[in-house]
C-alpha positions in Angstrom: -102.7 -202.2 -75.8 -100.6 -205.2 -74.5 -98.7 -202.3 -73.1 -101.3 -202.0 -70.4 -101.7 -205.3 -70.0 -98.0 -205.0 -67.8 -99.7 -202.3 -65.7 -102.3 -204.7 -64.2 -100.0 -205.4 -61.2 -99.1 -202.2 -59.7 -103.0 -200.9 -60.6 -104.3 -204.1 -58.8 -101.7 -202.4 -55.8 -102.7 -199.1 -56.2 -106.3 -200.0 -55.9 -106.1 -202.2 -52.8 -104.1 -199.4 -50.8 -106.4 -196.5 -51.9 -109.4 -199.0 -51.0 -108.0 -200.6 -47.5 -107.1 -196.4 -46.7 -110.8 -195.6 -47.4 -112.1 -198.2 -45.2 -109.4 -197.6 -42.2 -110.7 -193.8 -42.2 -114.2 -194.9 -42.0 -113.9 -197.7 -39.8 -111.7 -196.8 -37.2 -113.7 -194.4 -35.8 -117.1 -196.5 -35.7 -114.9 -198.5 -33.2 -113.3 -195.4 -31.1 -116.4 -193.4 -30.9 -115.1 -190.5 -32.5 -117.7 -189.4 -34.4 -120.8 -188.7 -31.9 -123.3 -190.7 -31.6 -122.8 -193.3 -34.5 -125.1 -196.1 -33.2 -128.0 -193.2 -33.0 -127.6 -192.7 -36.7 -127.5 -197.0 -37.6 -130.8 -196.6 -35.4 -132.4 -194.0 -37.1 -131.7 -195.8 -40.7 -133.8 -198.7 -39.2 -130.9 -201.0 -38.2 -129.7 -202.3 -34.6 -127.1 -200.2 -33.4 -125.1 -202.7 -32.6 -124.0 -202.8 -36.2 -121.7 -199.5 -35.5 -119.3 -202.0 -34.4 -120.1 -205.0 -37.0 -119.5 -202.4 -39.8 -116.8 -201.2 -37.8 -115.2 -204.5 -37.6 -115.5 -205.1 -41.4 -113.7 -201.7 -42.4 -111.3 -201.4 -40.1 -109.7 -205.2 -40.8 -111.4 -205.4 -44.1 -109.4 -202.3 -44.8 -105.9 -203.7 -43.3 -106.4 -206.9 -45.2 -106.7 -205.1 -48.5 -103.5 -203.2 -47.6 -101.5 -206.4 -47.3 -103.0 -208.0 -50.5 -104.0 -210.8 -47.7 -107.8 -213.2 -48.1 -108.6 -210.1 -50.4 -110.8 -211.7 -52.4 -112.8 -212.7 -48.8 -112.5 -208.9 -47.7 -113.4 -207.5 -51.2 -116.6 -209.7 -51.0 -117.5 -208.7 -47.8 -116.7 -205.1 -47.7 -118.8 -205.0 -51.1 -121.6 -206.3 -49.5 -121.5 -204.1 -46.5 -121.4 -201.3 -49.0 -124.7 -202.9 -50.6 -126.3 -202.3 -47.3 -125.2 -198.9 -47.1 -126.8 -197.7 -50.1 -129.9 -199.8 -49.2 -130.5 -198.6 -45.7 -128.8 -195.4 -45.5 -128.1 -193.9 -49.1 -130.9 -194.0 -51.1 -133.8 -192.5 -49.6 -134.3 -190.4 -52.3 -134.6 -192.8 -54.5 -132.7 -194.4 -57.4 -132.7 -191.9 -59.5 -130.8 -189.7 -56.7 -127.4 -191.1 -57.8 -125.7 -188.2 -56.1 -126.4 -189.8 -52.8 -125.2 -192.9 -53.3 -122.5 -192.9 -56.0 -119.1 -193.2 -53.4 -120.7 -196.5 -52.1 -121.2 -197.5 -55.1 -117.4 -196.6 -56.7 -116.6 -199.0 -53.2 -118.9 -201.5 -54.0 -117.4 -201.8 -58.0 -114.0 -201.5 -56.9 -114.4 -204.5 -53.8 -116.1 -206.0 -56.3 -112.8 -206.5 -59.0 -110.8 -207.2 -56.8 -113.3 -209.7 -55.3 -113.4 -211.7 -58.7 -110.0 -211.0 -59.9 -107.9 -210.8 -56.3 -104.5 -209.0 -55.2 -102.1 -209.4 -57.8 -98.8 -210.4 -58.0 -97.4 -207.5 -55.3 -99.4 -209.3 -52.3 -99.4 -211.9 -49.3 -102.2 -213.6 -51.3 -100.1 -214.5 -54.6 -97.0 -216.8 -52.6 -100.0 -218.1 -50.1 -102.5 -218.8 -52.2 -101.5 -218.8 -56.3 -98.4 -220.5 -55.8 -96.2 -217.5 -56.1 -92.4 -217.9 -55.1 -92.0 -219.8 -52.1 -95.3 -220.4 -51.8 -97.5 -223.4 -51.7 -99.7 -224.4 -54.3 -99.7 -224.9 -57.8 -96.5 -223.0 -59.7 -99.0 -222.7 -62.7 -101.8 -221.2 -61.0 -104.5 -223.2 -61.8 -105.7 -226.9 -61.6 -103.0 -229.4 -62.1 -103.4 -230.9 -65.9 -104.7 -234.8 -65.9 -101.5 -237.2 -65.9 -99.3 -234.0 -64.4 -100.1 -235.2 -60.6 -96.5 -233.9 -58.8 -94.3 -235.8 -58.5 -92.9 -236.0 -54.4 
């Protein structure tokens, strides 16, 4: 099993791109107008449909954030609970029990969610930025300096 345990970077990459492509596809064109009459359908689902371009906003950046492994754990957040909204408003008016409607939002929501608590990994702008990676600020070790083990400038 340790075996697997290497694989966590490049899954932790493969699931960022395949999430930041999702929500480029589906966010893109609530900004363009592409797809008919988008803020009639936010309308109809009982929100302002202003919130075409808010959710627009969130995918389309959300989306190219998670590509580049950069303030994922920000983007995951959000875009997870955009995704919450989504299956509130829009997805489940047939009930809970109708998983059929609502289960891609909800893969979204699971997978924004991991990468939410556990971030980008080590092939990301996030790791040098953030977790002291190479060259990168921070703390070599990744967590909290130890008591006594200030650094020494």
């Amino acid at each position: 099993m340790k075996y697997f345990d290497r694989l966590q970077t490049l899954s932790l990459l493969v699931l960022r791109v395949v999430l930041g492509i999702i929500f480029l596809y589906h966010g893109y064109p609530k900004l363009t107008h592409t797809h008919g009459n988008l803020q009639g359908v936010f309308v109809e689902h009982g929100l302002p449909a202003y919130f075409v371009y808010v959710a627009g906003i969130l995918e389309t950046f959300g989306g190219g954030l998670l590509l580049l492994g950069l303030f994922t754990r920000v983007a995951g957040l959000l875009l997870a609970t955009e995704m919450c909204v989504a299956i509130w408003k829009v997805h489940s008016l047939h009930g809970i029990y109708a998983v059929r409607d609502y289960e891609f939002p909800l893969t979204l929501v699971a997978a924004c969610l991991v990468l939410a608590t556990i971030g980008a990994g080590l092939i990301s702008l996030d790791h040098p930025i953030f977790e002291g990676g190479p060259r990168g600020g921070g703390n070599r070790g990744g967590g909290k300096p130890r008591a006594g083990r200030g650094r020494e400038d």
